[in-house]
C-alpha positions as CSV (number, residue, x, y, z in Angstrom):
1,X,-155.2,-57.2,188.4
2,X,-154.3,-57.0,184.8
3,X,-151.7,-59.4,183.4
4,X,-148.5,-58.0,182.1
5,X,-149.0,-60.0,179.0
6,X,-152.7,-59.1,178.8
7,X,-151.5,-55.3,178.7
8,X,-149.1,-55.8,176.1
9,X,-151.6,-58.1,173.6
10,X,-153.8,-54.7,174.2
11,X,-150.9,-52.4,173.0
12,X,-149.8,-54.8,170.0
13,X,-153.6,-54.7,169.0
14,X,-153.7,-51.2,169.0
15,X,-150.3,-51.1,167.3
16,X,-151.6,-53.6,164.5
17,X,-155.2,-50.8,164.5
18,X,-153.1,-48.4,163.8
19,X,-150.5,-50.1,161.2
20,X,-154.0,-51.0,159.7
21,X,-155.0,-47.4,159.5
22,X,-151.7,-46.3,157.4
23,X,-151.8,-49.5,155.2
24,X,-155.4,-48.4,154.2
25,X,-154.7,-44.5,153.2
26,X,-151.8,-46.5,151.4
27,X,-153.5,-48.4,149.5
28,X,-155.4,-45.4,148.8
29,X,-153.0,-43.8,147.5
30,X,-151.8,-46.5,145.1
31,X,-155.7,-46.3,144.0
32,X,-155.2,-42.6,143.5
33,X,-151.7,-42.6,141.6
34,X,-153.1,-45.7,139.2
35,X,-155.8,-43.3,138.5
36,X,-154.0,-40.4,137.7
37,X,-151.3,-42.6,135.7
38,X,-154.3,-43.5,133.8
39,X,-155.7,-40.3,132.8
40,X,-152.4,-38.8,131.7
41,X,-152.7,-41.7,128.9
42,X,-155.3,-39.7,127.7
43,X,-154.4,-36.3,127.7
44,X,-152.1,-34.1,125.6
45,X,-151.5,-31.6,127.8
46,X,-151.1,-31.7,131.5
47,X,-150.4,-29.3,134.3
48,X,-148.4,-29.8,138.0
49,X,-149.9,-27.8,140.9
50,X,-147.1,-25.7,142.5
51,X,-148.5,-24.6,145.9
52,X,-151.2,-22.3,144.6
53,X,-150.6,-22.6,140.8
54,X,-151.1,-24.9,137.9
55,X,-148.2,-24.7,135.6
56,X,-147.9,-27.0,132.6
57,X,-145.8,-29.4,132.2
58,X,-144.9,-32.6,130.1
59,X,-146.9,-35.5,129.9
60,X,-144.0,-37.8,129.9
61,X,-142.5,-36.4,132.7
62,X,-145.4,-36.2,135.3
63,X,-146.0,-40.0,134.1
64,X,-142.6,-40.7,135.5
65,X,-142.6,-38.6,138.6
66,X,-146.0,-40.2,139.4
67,X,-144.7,-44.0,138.3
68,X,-142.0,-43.2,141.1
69,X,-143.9,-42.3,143.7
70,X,-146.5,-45.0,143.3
71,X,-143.1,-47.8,143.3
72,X,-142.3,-46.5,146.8
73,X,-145.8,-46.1,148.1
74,X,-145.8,-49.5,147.0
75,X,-142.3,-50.7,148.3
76,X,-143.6,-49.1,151.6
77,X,-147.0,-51.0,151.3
78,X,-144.8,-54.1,151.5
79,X,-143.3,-53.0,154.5
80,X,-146.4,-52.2,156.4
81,X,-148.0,-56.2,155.1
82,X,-144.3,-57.2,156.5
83,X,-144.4,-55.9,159.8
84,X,-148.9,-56.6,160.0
85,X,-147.5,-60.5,159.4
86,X,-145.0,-59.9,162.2
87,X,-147.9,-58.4,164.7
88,X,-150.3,-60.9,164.1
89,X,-148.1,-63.4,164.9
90,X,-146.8,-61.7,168.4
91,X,-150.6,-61.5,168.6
92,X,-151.6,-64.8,168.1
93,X,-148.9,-66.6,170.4
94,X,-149.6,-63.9,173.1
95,X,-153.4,-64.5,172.9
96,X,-152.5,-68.8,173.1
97,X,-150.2,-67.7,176.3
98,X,-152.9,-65.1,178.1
99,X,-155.5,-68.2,177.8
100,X,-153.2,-70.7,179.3
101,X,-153.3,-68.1,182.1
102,X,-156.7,-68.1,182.4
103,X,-157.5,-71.1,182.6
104,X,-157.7,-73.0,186.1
C-alpha cells in the first residue's frame, strides 16, 4: 500500500515538473523580447502584426510596449522561482519524512 505522504511528494513533484515547464517557455520569452528590444535599436522603421497584417508603426512605441511586457513576463518569472523555492522545500521535508517511514 502507498503512503499518503508518498502520494502527495508524487503530486508536488509533478507540480514542481510542471511549474518547471512554464518557467522555461518564460524564460523564453524574456530571450525572445531582449531580442526583439534589440533589433528595434537598429531599425528606422518598424511594423506591428495585427492578426493577419503588418502595419507600421513607431519605433519608440513598440520599444515601450515590448519593455512592458518583458517587466511582467519578468515580474511573473519571479513568481514562478518564488513558488519553485516553496515546492522544493515541501519536497525536501516530505522526502526526509517518507524515509523515516521506510525505514525499520
Amino acid at each position: 500500500m502507498v503512503s499518503p505522504k508518498v502520494s502527495q511528494l508524487q503530486l508536488l513533484q509533478q507540480n514542481l515538473q510542471n511549474l518547471m515547464q512554464q518557467k522555461q517557455q518564460l524564460q523564453n520569452q524574456v530571450i525572445e523580447l531582449d531580442s526583439a528590444l534589440t533589433e528595434l535599436k537598429t531599425t528606422p522603421q518598424a511594423y506591428r502584426i495585427m492578426g493577419k497584417v503588418m502595419i507600421a508603426a513607431p519605433v519608440k512605441e513598440l520599444s515601450r510596449d515590448l519593455m512592458d511586457k518583458k517587466e511582467m513576463a519578468e515580474v511573473h518569472l519571479r513568481n514562478m522561482e518564488k513558488q519553485e523555492e516553496k515546492l522544493n522545500s515541501k519536497i525536501e521535508q516530505l522526502q526526509a519524512e517518507v524515509m523515516k517511514e521506510l525505514k525499520p
